[in-house]
C-alpha positions in Angstrom: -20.7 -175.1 117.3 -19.6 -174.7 121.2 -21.1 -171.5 122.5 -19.7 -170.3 126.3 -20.8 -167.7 128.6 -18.8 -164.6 127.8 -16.8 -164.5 131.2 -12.8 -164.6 131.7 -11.9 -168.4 132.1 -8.8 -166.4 133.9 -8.2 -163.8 135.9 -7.0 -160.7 133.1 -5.2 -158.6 135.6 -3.5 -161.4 137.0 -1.9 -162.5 133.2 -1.1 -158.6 133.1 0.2 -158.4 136.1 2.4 -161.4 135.1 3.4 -159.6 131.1 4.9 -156.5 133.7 7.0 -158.6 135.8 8.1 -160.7 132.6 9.0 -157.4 130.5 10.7 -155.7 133.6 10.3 -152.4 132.4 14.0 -152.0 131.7 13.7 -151.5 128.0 11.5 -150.7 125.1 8.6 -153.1 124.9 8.0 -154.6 121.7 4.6 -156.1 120.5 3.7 -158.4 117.9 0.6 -157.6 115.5 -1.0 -160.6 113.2 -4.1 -159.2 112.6 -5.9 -156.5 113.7 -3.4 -155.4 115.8 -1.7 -154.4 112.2 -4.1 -152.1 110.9 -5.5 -150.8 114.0 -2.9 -150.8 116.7 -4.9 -148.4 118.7 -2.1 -147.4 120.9 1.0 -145.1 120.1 4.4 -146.3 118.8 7.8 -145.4 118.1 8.7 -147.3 115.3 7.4 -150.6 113.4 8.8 -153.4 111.2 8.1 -156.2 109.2 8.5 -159.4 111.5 8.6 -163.0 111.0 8.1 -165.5 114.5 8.9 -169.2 113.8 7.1 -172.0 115.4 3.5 -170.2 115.6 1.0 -169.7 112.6 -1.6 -166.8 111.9 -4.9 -168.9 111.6 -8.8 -167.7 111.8 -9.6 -170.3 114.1 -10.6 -168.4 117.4 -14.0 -168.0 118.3 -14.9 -164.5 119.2 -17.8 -163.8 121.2 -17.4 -160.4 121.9 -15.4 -158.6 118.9 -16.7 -159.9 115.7 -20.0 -162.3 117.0 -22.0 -163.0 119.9 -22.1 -165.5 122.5 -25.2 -166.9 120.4 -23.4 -166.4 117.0 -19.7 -166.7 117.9 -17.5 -165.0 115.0 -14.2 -165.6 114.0 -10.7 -163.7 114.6 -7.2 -164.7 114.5 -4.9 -166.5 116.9 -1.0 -167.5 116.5 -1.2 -171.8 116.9 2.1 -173.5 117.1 3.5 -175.2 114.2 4.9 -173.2 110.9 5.7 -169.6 111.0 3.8 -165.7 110.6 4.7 -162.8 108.9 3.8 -159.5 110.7 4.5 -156.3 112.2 6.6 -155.5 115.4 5.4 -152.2 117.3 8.3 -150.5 119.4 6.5 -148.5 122.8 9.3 -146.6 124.3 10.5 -148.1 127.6 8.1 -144.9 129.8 4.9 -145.8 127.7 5.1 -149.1 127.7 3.3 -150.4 131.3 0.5 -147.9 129.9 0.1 -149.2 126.6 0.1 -152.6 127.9 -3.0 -151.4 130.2 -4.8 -149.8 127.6 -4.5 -152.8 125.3 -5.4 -155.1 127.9 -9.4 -154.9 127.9 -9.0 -155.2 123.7 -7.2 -158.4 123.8 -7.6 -160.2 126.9 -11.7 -159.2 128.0 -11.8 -162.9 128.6 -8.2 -164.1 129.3 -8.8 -166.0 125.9 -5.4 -165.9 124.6 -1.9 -166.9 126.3 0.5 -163.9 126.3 3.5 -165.3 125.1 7.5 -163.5 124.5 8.5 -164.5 121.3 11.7 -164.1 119.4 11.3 -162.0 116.1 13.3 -161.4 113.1 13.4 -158.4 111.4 15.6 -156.3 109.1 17.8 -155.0 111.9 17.9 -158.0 113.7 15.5 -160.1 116.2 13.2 -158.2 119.0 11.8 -160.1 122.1 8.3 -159.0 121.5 5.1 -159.9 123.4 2.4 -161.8 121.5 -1.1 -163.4 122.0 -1.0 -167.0 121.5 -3.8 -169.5 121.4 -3.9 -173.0 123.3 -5.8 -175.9 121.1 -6.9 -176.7 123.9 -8.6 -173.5 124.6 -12.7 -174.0 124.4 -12.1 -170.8 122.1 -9.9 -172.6 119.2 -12.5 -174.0 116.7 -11.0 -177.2 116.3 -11.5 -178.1 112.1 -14.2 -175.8 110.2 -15.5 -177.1 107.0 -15.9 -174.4 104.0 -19.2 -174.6 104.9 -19.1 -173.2 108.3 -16.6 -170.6 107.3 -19.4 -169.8 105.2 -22.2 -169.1 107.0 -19.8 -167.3 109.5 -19.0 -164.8 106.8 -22.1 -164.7 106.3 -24.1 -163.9 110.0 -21.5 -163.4 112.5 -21.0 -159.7 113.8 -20.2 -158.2 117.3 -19.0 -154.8 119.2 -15.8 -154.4 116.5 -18.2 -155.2 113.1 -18.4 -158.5 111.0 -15.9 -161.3 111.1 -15.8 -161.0 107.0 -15.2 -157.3 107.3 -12.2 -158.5 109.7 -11.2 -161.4 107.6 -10.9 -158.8 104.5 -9.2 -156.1 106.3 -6.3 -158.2 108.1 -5.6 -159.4 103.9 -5.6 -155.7 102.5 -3.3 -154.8 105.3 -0.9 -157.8 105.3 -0.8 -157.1 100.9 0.0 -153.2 101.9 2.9 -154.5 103.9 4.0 -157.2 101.1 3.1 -160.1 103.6 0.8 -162.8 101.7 -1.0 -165.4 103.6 -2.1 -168.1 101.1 -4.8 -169.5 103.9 -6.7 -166.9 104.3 -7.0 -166.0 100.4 -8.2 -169.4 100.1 -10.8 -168.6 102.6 -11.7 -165.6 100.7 -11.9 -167.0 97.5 -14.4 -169.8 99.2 -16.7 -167.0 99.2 -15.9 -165.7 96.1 -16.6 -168.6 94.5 -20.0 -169.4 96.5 -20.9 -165.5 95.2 -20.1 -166.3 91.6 -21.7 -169.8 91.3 
């Protein structure tokens, strides 16, 4: 396992400064939530749906150093990777909240510039929202790479940082995405690995 001092790689105001210019302010601002983001938003909202993004997966594959482990026992959360497609939820900020939501949710997400903002087209019910989301390079020193069950193991099993443990995280993100109908057959395998280990 990689560890990395837990400083930015990037400079986070200048990616937020970047997000404004790119959203304009001229309308709503839409935000897409895979993971936490779904059950603990943490900022106010107008209205949500049920989204799905093609072309990016949800996948707990990101080392976390800060949120759910330590920079000497990283944890895990979620990132979007490219390739397949995620189910989610899309969070609607009216247009005069929207530059302050983005600040406040900038030290959550982006403490170490980790992820790369991305606009994303999403389709929902009433039709597709430009929304931002927090993408993940592979070739980001953050992205795991290929973990064996073992290692998912013993991460469920140590890691734990500011936010609580990355199993506690790992359970939460699957009760919340069943509460919105949304199943994600990867991460019940994961789960079920340490079901299984528990029962054996």
């Amino acid at each position: 396992m990689t560890s990395e001092p837990a400083k930015p790689l990037r400079d986070p105001a200048a990616l937020l400064d970047r997000v404004l210019r790119e959203w304009g302010g001229a309308g709503d601002l839409w935000i897409f939530g895979y993971g936490s983001l779904i059950w603990r938003p943490g900022f106010e909202f107008a209205e949500q749906r049920r989204a799905k993004v093609h072309g990016w997966h949800r996948a707990l594959k990101m080392w976390s150093r800060i949120n759910r482990g330590t920079a000497q026992r990283p944890g895990l959360v979620f990132a979007l990777l490219s390739g397949g497609s995620c189910h989610g939820m899309v969070f609607r900020v009216p247009r005069e909240r929207g530059e302050a939501v983005l600040r406040q949710l900038w030290p959550r997400e982006m403490p170490l510039a980790t992820y790369d903002p991305r606009w994303l087209i999403c389709q929902t019910s009433h039709g597709p929202v430009r929304a931002l989301a927090f993408t993940l390079s592979r070739k980001s020193p953050s992205h795991t790479g290929l973990l064996t069950e073992a290692e998912y193991r013993r991460i469920f099993a140590e890691a734990s940082g500011i936010y609580g443990t990355t199993l506690d995280y790992a359970h939460r993100t699957h009760e919340e995405l069943r509460r919105h109908e949304i199943r994600d057959r990867a991460l019940e395998r994961l789960l079920k690995l340490l079901q299984d280990r528990e029962s054996s």
